[in-house]
C-alpha distance (Angstrom), angle and dihedral (degrees) to the residues before:
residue distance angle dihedral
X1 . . .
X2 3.28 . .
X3 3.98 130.1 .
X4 3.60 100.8 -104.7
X5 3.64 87.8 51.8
X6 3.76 93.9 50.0
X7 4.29 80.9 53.4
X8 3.37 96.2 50.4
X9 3.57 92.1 47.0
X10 4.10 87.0 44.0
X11 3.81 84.5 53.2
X12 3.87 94.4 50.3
X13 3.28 94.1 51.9
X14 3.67 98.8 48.6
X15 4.56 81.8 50.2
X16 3.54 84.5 46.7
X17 3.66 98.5 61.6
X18 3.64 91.7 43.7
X19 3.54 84.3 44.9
X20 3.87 87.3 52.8
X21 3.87 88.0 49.3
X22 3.73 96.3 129.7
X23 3.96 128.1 -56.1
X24 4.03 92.8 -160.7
X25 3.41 136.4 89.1
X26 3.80 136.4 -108.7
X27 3.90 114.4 -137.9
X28 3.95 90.0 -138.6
X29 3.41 123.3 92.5
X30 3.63 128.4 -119.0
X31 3.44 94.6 -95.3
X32 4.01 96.2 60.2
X33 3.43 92.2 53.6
X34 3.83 111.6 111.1
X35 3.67 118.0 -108.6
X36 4.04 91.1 -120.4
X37 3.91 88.8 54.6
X38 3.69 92.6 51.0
X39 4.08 92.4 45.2
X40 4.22 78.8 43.6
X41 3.56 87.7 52.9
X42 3.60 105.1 50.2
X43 3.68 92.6 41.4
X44 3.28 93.3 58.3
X45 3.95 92.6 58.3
X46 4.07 97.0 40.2
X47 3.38 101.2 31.1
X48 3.92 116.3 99.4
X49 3.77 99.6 -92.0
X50 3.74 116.2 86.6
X51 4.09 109.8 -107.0
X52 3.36 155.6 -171.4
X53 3.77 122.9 -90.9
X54 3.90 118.2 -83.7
X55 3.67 90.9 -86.3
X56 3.40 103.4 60.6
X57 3.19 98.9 33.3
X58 4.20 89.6 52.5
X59 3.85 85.8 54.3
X60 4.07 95.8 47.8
X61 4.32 87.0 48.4
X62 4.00 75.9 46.9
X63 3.40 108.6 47.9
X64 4.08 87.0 39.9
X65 3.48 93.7 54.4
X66 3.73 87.8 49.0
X67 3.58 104.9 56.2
X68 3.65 100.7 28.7
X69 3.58 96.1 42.7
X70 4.20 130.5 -132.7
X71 4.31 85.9 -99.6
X72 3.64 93.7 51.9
X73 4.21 93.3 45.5
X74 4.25 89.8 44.8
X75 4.11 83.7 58.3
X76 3.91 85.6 41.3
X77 3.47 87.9 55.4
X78 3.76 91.8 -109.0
X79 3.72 110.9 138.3
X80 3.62 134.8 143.9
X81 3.55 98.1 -104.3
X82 4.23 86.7 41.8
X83 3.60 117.5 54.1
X84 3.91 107.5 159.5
X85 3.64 119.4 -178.0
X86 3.62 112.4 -62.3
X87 3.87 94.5 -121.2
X88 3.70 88.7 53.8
X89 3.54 95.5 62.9
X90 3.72 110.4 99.6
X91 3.78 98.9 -131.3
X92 3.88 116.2 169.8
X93 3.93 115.1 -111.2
X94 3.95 89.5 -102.7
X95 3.77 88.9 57.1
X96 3.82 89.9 41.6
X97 3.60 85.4 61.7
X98 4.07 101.1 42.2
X99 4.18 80.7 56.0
X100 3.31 96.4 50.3
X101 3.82 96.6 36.4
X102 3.90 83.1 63.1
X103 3.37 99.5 44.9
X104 3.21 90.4 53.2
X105 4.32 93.8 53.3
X106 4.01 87.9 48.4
X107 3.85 94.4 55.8
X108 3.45 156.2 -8.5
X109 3.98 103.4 -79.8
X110 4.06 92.2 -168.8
X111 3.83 96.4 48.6
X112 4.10 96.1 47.6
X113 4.33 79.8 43.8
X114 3.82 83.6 55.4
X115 3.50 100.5 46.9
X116 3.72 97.1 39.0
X117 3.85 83.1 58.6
X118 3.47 101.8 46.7
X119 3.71 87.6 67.8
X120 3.54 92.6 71.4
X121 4.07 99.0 24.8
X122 3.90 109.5 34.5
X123 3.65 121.7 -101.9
X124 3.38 96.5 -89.1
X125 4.00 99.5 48.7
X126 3.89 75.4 52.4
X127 3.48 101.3 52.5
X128 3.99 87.1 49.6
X129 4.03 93.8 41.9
X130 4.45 83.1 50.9
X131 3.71 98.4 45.7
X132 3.92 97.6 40.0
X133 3.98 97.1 49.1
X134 3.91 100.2 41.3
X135 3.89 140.6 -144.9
X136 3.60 82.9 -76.4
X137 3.97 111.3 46.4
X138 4.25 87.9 50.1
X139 4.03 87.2 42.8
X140 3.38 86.9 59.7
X141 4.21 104.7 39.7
X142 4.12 78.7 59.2
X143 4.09 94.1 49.6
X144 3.78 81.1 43.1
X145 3.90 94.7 56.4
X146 3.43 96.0 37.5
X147 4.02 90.1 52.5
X148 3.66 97.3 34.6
X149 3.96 89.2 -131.9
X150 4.03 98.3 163.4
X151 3.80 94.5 -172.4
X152 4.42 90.7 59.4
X153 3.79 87.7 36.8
X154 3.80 88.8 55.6
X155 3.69 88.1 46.9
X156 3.56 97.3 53.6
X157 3.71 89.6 46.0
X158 4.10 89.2 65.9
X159 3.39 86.4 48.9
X160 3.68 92.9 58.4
X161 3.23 94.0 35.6
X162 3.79 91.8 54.5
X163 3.92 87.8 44.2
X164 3.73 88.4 50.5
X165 4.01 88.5 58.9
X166 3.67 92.9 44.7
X167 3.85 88.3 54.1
X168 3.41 92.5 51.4
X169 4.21 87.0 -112.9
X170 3.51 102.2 134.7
């Protein structure tokens, strides 16, 4: 595989975990949500990374707001007039997890990773790319990113690169 390829899968994953942002509902109304999880929200569907609809992505800002808390985001630099990119946000690997742990409850992580991909691949280069890395190998590429851990982000790239192979991508 080639680099661009391993970028535009990079890229797909990062979509596919906004993607994956959450696909449930929150039993409070609009106007309980915290102003940081609405700013969260619609950053995450304008902002330069390719999201979810408004839903999920107003249940990710949620859920992140939630378990991380509005203090801890402020000293993260998260702040309703400052959203950066999510995987520039220095979050600790514990909070790492608690994001991902929700994304993961709110949707279906490998599916949105699929269909993210198939924009750039085909649908059935997707299907293949899905199926032959895992839940597990594109749950970790996104803890990966968000932690900047180069040895597990070189060892998803083999995987994708060996998945590329497989599916006859490079």
């Amino acid at each position: 595989m080639t680099i661009p390829v391993r970028v535009r899968l990079s890229i797909a994953v990062g979509a596919a975990l906004l993607a994956a942002a959450c696909g449930g509902s929150d039993d409070s109304g609009p106007a309980e949500r915290s102003e940081l999880a609405v700013a969260l929200g619609v950053a995450f569907v304008e902002g330069d990374t390719p999201s979810a609809d408004q839903v999920e992505a107003d249940c990710a800002a949620d859920h992140i707001v939630d378990v991380i808390g509005e203090e801890r985001l402020a000293e993260l630099g998260v702040t309703p007039e400052q959203i950066p990119s999510i995987q520039d946000v220095a979050f600790t690997d514990a909070e790492i997890g608690m994001v991902l742990g929700g994304f993961n409850l709110c949707s279906d992580l490998l599916a949105n990773f699929e269909a993210s991909l198939a924009e750039d691949i085909g649908d059935d280069a997707a299907a293949c790319m899905a199926e032959t890395l895992g839940f597990d190998v594109v749950n970790e590429r996104v803890r990966a990113t968000f932690a900047d851990d180069a040895e597990a982000l070189g060892r998803t790239n083999d995987s994708f690169d060996i998945a590329a192979s497989f599916c006859g991508l490079s």
